[in-house]
N, C-alpha and C positions, 0 to 999 in steps of 0.2 A: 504494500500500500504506500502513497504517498500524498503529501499536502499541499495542494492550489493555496499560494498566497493571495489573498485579497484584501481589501479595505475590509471589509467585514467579520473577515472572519477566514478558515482555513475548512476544505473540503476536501476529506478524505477518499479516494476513488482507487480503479485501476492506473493505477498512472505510469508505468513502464509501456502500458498497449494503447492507453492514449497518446503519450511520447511517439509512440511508433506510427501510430497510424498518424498520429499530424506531420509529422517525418513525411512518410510516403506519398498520403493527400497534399502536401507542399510540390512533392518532388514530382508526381504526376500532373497537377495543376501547371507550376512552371516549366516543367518539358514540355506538354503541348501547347500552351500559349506562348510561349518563344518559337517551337515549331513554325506554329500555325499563325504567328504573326507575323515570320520572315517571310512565308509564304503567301498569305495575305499583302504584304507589300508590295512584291513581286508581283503578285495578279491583279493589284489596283491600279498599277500604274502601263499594264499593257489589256485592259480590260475594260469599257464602258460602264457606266452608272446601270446602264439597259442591261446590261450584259448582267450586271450584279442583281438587280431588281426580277429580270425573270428568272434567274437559279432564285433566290430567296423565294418566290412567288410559285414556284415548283417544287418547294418543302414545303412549303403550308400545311396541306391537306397529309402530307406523312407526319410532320413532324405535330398532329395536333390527335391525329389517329392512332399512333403511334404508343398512347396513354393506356389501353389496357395491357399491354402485351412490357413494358418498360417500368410501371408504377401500380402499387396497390401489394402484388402478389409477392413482389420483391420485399418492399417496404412488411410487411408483415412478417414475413422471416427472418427481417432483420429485429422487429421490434420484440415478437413474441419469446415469451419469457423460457419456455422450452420448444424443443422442435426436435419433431421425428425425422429418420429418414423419409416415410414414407410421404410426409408434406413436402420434400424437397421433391420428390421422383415425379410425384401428380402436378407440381406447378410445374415441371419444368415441360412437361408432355401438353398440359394446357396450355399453355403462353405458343409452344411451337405452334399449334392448330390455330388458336388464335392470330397469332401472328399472320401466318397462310392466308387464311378468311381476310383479313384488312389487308393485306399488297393486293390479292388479288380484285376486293372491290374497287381500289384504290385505282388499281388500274383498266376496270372496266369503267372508273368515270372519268378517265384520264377528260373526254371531250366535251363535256359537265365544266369541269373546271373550266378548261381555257376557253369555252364559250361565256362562261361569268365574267371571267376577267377580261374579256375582248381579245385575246392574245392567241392567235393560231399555235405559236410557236411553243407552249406550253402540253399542247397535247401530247407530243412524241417525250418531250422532257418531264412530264407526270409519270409516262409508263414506265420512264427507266425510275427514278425516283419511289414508286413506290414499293421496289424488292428491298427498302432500307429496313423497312416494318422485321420482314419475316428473318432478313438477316441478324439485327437486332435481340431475337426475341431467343436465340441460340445461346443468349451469354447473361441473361440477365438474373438465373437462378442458381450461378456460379459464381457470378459478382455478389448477391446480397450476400453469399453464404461468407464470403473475403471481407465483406463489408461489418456483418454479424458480430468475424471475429477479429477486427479492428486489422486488419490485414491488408495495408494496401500497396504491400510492393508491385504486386504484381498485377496491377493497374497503372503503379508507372510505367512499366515496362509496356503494355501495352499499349498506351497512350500515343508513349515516345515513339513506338513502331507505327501504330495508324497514321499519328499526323506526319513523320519522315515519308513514309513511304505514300500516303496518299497525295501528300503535298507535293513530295517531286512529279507525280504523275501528272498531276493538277498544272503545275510549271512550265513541263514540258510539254503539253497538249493546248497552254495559253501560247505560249512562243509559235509552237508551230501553226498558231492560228486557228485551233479548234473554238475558240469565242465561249460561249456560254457552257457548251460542253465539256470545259476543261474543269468548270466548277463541277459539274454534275459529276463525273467520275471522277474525281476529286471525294467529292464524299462517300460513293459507291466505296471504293477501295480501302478507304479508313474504315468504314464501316465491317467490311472483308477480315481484313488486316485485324483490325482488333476484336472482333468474334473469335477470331481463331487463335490469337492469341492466349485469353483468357480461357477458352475449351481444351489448350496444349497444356498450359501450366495449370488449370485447379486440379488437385488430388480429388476433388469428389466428379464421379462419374454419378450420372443416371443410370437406373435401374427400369427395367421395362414393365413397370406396376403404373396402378393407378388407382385411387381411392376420394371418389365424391363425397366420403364423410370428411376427412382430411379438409380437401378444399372447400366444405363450406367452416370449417373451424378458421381457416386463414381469412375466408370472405367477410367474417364479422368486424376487420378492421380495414381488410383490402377492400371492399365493394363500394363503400365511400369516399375512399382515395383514388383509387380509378375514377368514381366520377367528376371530382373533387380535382385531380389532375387534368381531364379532358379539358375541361372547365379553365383551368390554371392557363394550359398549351393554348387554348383557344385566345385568352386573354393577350398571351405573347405574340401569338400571331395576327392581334387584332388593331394594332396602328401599319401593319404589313397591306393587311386589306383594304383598309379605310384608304391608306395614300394607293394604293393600287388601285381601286375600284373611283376616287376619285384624283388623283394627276399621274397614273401610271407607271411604268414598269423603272423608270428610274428616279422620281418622288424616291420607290421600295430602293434601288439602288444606293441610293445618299444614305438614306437612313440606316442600311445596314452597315457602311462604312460607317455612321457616327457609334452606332452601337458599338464599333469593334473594339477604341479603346476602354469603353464602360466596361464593358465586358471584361476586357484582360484584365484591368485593375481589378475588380471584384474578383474574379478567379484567382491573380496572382496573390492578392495580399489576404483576400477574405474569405477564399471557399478552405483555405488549411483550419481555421474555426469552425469554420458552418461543418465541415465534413468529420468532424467530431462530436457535436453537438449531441446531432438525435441515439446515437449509441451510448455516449456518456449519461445521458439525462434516463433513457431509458432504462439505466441500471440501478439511477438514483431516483426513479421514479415516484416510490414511495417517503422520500425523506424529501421533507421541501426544503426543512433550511440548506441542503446540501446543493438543493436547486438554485437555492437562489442566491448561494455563494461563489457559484459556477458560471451563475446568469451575470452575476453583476460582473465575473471579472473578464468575463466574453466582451459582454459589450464595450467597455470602459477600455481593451486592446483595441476590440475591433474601431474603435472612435479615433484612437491616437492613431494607428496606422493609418485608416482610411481618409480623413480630415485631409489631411497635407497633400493626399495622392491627388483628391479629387479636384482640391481647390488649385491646385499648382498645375493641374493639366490643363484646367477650363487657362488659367495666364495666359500658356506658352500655346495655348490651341490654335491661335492665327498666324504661327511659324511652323509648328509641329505637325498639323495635317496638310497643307503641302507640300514640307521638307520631304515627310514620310511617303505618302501616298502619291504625291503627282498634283501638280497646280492646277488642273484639270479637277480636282475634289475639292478646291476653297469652298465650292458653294455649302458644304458640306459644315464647315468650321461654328458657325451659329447652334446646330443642331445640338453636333458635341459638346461645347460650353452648357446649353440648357441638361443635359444628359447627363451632364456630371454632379448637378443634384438630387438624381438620381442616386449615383453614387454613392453619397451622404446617407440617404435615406439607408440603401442594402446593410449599411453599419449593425442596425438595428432590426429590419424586418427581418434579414434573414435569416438571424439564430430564431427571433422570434418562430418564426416559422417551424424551423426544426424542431424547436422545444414544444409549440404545441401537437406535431407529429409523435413525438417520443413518448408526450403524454396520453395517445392515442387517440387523439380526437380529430382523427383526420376528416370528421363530416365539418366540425366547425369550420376547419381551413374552406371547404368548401361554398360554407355561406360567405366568408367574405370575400371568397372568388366573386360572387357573385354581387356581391355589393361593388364591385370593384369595376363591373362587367357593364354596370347601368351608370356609374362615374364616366370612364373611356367612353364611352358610345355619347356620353353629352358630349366631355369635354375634346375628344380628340376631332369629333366630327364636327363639332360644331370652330374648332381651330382651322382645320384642314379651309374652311371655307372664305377664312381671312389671309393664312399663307400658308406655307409649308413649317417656318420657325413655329407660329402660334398652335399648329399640330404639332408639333412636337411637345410644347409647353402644357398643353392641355395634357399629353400622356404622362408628363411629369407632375402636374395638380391632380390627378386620380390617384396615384398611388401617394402622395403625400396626407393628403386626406384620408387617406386608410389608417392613415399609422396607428393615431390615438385608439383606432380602434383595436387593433392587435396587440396594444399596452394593456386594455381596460381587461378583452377575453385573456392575456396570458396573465393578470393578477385575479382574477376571476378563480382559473381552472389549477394553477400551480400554487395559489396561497403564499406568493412573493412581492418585493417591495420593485417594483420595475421601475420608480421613479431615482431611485439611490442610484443606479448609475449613470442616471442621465446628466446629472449636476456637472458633472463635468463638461458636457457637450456647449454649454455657453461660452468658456473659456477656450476650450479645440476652437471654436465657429470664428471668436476675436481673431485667434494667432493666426486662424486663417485666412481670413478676411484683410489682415493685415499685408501676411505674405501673398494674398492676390493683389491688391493693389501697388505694392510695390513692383511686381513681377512687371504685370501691366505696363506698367512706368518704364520699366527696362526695355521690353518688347516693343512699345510705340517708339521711345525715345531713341531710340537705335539707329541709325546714321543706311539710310536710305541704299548705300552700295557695299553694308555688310553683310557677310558670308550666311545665309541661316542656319548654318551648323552653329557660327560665333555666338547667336543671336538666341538661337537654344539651347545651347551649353550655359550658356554667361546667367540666362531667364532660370537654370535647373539651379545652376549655384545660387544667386540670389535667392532665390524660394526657399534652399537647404537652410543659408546661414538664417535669415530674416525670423523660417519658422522653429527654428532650434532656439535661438533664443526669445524668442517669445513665449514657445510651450513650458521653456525653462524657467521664465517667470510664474509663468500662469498656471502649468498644470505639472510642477517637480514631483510632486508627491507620488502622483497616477503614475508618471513615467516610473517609478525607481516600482510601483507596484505590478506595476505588466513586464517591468524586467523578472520579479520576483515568479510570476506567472509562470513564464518563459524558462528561467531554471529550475521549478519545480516539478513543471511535468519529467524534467529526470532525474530525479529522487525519489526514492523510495519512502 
C-alpha cells in the first residue's frame, strides 16, 4: 500500500499499479500523439481543408455507431467487483456479432449518408470506413481485461505500432496524391495494426462458450452506458454535422484541425489522470473520504498542469498554426484560441466523468449527455448562423454550462466536498491570464521580418518564465503538493 499526499489528507490505495499504469497510460498517450501529430502535420500541409472535412464526415456515422461494440461491455469488466471467465468469453463473442451487424448496416447506408450530407464522394468513402466497427470490436475484451488490471504496457506498444505504421501509410498515399484517401487508410491500418496487436500480446485467449445469464449480469451497468455512450459519440460528432450540413465539407475541415491541438494537450498532459481514475475510484468505491482525497488531488494537478498549457497555446496560436500546419490553415487560428477553453474546462469534467463511471452510475452520465444534446443544438446552431468562430463559441458555452452540473450530481452521489479543490482555480486563471497577455504582447510586438520559429520559441519562453513565477507567488503550496502526489504514487 501506499499514501496520495494531499491538502486534505492522505489516501491509502494500490499505489505501485497505479504508479504503473499512469507510467504506461503517459507513455501510450504520448507515443501516439507525437506519432500522430508529426503525421498530422505532414498531411495538413499537403492536404485541403475539403480533403480533411470529408474523411472526418466519413467517420461520423462509424465512429458514433461504433458505441455498442467499444463501451458499456468493456466498461463493466473493468468496473465489476468480480469476474468470471465465462463473462469475459460471452462479451467477447457478442461484441464480434455485434460489431459485424453495425459495419455491415453501416455500409448498406453508405448512400443514406452522403445523400444527407450532399456529398457524392462520401458514399465509396463510408463503405470502406465502416469495416472500423467490426475491426475494432476484436480487441476490446482484451483491452478492459489490461485495463481491469491497471496494465497498460501493452497499449503503448500498441498505440506506438498503429499510429507509426498507419501514419506512414497515410504519408505516403498523401504524397503520392491519393487526397482524401490517404486519411481513410490511414485509419483502416491503425485500426488493423492495433487489433492485432493487442490479440498477439494479451495472455487471455477466448474460449468458445457463451452464457446469456453472464451477459445480462454485465448489462445491468453496461446497457446504460452503451446508451449513454451513443448519446456521448453522437454529441462529439454533432458541431461535425451542424458545420457540414450547414457550410460544408471544409467549415468540418478547419474545425478538425483546430481540434487537433485541444486534443493533444488533453491526451498528453491529462488523459495519464483520467486513465487512472475510474479503476482507482472503483476500488475505493465504498470509502468516500478516500474519494474525495483522490478527487481533490486529481483535480488541483490536473488545474496546474492544464492552466499554463491551455492558456499559453491560445498566445502563440496566431504563429503556431501556421508555422505548424501551412499558412493555408490561418483561417483556422480563431477556432483554436476559443477551443482552448475548452481545454480548461476537461481539467475538471473529465475525472469528473470517470469518477461518476467508477461509481457506476453510468445512466446519470447519460442524462447529462443529454442535457448537453439540447444546449449544442441551440447554441452551436444557432452560432453557425452568424459565422463559423460564433459556432465554434456556442460548442464551447454548452459544455461550460454543464459543469456546475457534474459538480452538484458528483457531490450528490460520492458524499464529497468538490468545491475544496476548486479554490485554487482563481489563482491558476490570474497567473494565466497574466502569462497570456504578456505572450500576446511578444507575439504582436515582434518585428514584422522575424523568423516564426524566433517568434514561437521566444512566445514559449516568455509564457515558461512569466507563469512560473507567478504560480510561485500565487499557488507554492499546491505546487510542492502535486509534487508530493507525483512521488507518492511510488511509495509504498
Amino acid at each position: 500500500m501506499f499514501v496520495l499526499q494531499s491538502a486534505g489528507g492522505s489516501v491509502s490505495v494500490f499505489g505501485k499499479q497505479i504508479a504503473n499504469g499512469a507510467f504506461w497510460a503517459a507513455a501510450e498517450t504520448w507515443g501516439r500523439q507525437a506519432a500522430m501529430f508529426a503525421v498530422f502535420v505532414v498531411l495538413a500541409r499537403h492536404l485541403s481543408p475539403e480533403a480533411f472535412g470529408l474523411a472526418a464526415l466519413s467517420m461520423v456515422v462509424p465512429n458514433i455507431f461504433a458505441a455498442p461494440v467499444t463501451r458499456g461491455l468493456p466498461d463493466a469488466i473493468i468496473q465489476r467487483a468480480e469476474i468470471e471467465p465465462i463473462h469475459l468469453d460471452s462479451a467477447f463473442w457478442l461484441l464480434i456479432s455485434t460489431g459485424a451487424v453495425i459495419s455491415t448496416f453501416i455500409w448498406m447506408s453508405a448512400g443514406m449518408i452522403a445523400a444527407a450530407f450532399e456529398q457524392p464522394q462520401l458514399y465509396a468513402l463510408v463503405k470502406w470506413t465502416s469495416a472500423v466497427v467490426v475491426i475494432q470490436a476484436f480487441n476490446v475484451v482484451p483491452a478492459a481485461i489490461l485495463k481491469r488490471e491497471l496494465s497498460f504496457r501493452l497499449f503503448a506498444v500498441r498505440t506506438l505500432t498503429g499510429s507509426v505504421v498507419g501514419g506512414t501509410l497515410g504519408v505516403a498515399m498523401a504524397l503520392a496524391g491519393f487526397g482524401v484517401w490517404s486519411l481513410v487508410w490511414m485509419q483502416l491500418t491503425k485500426a488493423i495494426v492495433e487489433t492485432s496487436v493487442i490479440l498477439i500480446g494479451s495472455t487471455w485467449k477466448p474460449r468458445f462458450r457463451f452464457s446469456f445469464a453472464r451477459i445480462r449480469e454485465l448489462f445491468g451497468f453496461a446497457g446504460p452506458l452503451i446508451v449513454q455512450t451513443l448519446w456521448n459519440l453522437g454529441n462529439d460528432e454533432l458541431p461535425k454535422i451542424v458545420l457540414g450540413a450547414f457550410l460544408g465539407p471544409s467549415a468540418v475541415g478547419i474545425y478538425a484541425l483546430a481540434r487537433r491541438p485541444l486534443d493533444l494537450l488533453v491526451e498528453f498532459l491529462l488523459w495519464p489522470i483520467m486513465a487512472i481514475t475510474m479503476p482507482t475510484i472503483s476500488r475505493i468505491q465504498a470509502q468516500p473520504e478516500k474519494i474525495d482525497s483522490f478527487f481533490n488531488t486529481t483535480i488541483r494537478v490536473a488545474g496546474i498542469i492544464g492552466f499554463p498549457a491551455f492558456f499559453g497555446f491560445a498566445a502563440v496560436a496566431p504563429v503556431a498554426v501556421p508555422f505548424i500546419f501551412g499558412q493555408h490553415w490561418s483561417v483556422g487560428v480563431v477556432a483554436v484560441q476559443i477551443l482552448m477553453i475548452l481545454g480548461v474546462q476537461r481539467t475538471v469534467d473529465g475525472i469528473c466523468a470517470y469518477t461518476i463511471l467508477a461509481l457506476g452510475r453510468s445512466g446519470l452520465l447519460l442524462k447529462l449527455n443529454m442535457i448537453y444534446t439540447a444546449l449544442a443544438l441551440v447554441f452551436i446552431t444557432g452560432g453557425v448562423q452568424v459565422s463559423f468562430a460564433w459556432a465554434i463559441a456556442g460548442l464551447v458555452a454548452s459544455n461550460v454550462l454543464l459543469l456546475p452540473v457534474f459538480l452538484v450530481q458528483i457531490r450528490r452521489i460520492a458524499h464529497i466536498d468538490v468545491l475544496r479543490p476548486l479554490v485554487i482555480f482563481p489563482r491558476l486563471a490570474l497567473a494565466s491570464i497574466v502569462m497570456f497577455a504578456l505572450v500576446s504582447m511578444w507575439v504582436r510586438g515582434a518585428p514584422a521580418n522575424a523568423a516564426p520559429s524566433f517568434v514561437l520559441i521566444g512566445g514559449i519562453f516568455v509564457g515558461a518564465i512569466v507563469y512560473a513565477a507567478a504560480s510561485f507567488m500565487l499557488v507554492r503550496p499546491d505546487l510542492l503538493n502535486a509534487r508530493n502526489f507525483v512521488l507518492g504514487l511510488r511509495a509504498r
